[in-house]
Residue, then its C-alpha position, 0 to 999 in steps of 0.5 A: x710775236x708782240x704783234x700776234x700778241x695784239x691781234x689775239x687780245x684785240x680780236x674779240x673783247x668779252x667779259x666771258x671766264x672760265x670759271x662761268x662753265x659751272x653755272x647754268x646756262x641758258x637761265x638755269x641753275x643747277x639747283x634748278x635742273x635736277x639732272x645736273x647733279x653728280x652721280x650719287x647724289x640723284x633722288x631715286x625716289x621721286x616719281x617719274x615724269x612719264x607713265x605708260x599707258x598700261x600704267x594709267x588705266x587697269x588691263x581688262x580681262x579677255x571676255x571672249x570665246x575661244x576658237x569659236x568666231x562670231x561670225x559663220x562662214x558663207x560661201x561666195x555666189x562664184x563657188x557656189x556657182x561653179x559647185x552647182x556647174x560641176x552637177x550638171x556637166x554631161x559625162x565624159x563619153x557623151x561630151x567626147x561624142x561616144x555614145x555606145x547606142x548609136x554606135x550600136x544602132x550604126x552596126x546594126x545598119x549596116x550589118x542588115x542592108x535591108x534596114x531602113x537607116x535613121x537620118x539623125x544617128x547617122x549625120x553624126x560625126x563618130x569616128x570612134x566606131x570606125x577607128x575600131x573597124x579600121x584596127x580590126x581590118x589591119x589585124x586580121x590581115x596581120x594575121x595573114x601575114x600582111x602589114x598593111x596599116x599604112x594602106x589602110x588608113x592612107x587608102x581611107x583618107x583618099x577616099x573619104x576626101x573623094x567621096x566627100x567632093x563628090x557628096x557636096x556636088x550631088x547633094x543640095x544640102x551638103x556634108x561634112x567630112x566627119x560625116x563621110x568618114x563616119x560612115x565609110x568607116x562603119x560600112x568597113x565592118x564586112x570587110x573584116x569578115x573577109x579578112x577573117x575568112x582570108x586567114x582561114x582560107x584563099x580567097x584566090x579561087x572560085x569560091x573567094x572571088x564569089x565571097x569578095x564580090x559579095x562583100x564589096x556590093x555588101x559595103x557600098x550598098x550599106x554606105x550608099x542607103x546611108x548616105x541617101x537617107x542623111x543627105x535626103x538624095x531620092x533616086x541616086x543610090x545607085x550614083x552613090x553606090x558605084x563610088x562607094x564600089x570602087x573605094x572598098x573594092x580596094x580594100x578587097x584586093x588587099x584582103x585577096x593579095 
């Protein structure tokens, strides 16, 4: 123990005591640091060192406008763009490609065969005139007690496809399939009027086979005066018809049987 004795005493001399904690460190004194007095005896009175900003300068009132903004609202150049496109865009119909004056025209073309037919109506492609027609044919003949839908629209694929060959071989000027089946289908419209006598009547007699032969030369001529006048093919209608005879002459067997 004397030797630890001599090691604590003789590890550090300094002349620092206790009783040197009661004054100020670092130069200070307590008369000088006024936070260093004991509780009670702080003068509460004197001033704060620091001031807030709202103290130092005096609040202005607000001299504005309520809920009204000094500046006027003006439209974007792209809203008023797209405002003034809204104005100019075609109606529905005429953008979905119904337009009920050449589907009348066309009905008309082909319930008068002996009607020139125009060029420019009929090279549309309008397949909403021809869905009807083809609705129509597969009602009537529902009405005879045959469900022939699926004939209908399957015979009239494979024959617009065929035709549509045979059109772009003949033709210098060539066609589009819409075209074709455009016009097929508007040419179908007797058709219906002979289903419609197969629902009154037999068309297996004398007499019906009389009306279907009249009917079948009714649409091919109708589909070839079309055609001849909107590909420009002088001469070769009866070429055109003779196809144009087999395909609706199909569609007359079904109407017959």
């Amino acid at each position: 123990m004397s030797g630890f004795d001599n090691f604590n005493t003789d590890f550090y001399q300094s002349s620092y005591s206790v009783d040197d904690q009661n004054q100020g460190g670092y130069g200070y004194a307590n008369n000088e640091n006024p936070y260093n007095k004991p509780y009670g005896q702080y003068d509460y009175s004197q001033p704060m060192g620091y001031t807030s900003p709202e103290m130092m300068q005096p609040q202005q009132p607000y001299t504005g406008q309520i809920f009204q903004p000094t500046q006027t609202y003006a439209p974007s150049p792209s809203q008023s763009m797209y405002s003034s496109s809204f104005d100019d865009e075609p109606p529905l119909l005429e953008e979905l490609g119904i337009n009920f004056d050449h589907i009348w025209q066309k009905t008309l073309t082909v319930l008068h065969p002996m009607k020139a037919a125009d060029g420019s109506i009929m090279n549309e492609t309008d397949l909403a005139g021809p869905m009807v027609f083809c609705l129509a044919f597969g009602a009537t003949l529902l009405l005879s007690g045959k469900i022939q839908f699926g004939y209908v629209y399957g015979i009239s694929a494979i024959g617009c496809l065929g035709m549509y060959c045979l059109l772009n071989l003949m033709s210098m000027t060539g066609v589009s399939f819409g075209c074709v089946a455009s016009v097929l289908g508007y040419c179908l419209l007797p058709m219906i009027l002979l289903s419609t006598f197969g629902v009154l009547l037999s068309l297996q007699g004398m007499m019906g086979i009389i009306l279907t032969a009249a009917i079948i030369g009714w649409c091919s001529f109708s589909a070839s005066k079309i055609f001849i006048s909107a590909l420009a093919m002088d001469g070769q209608q009866l070429l055109v018809a003779y196809p144009c005879a087999l395909l609706y002459g199909v569609f007359a067997l079904i109407s017959v049987f």
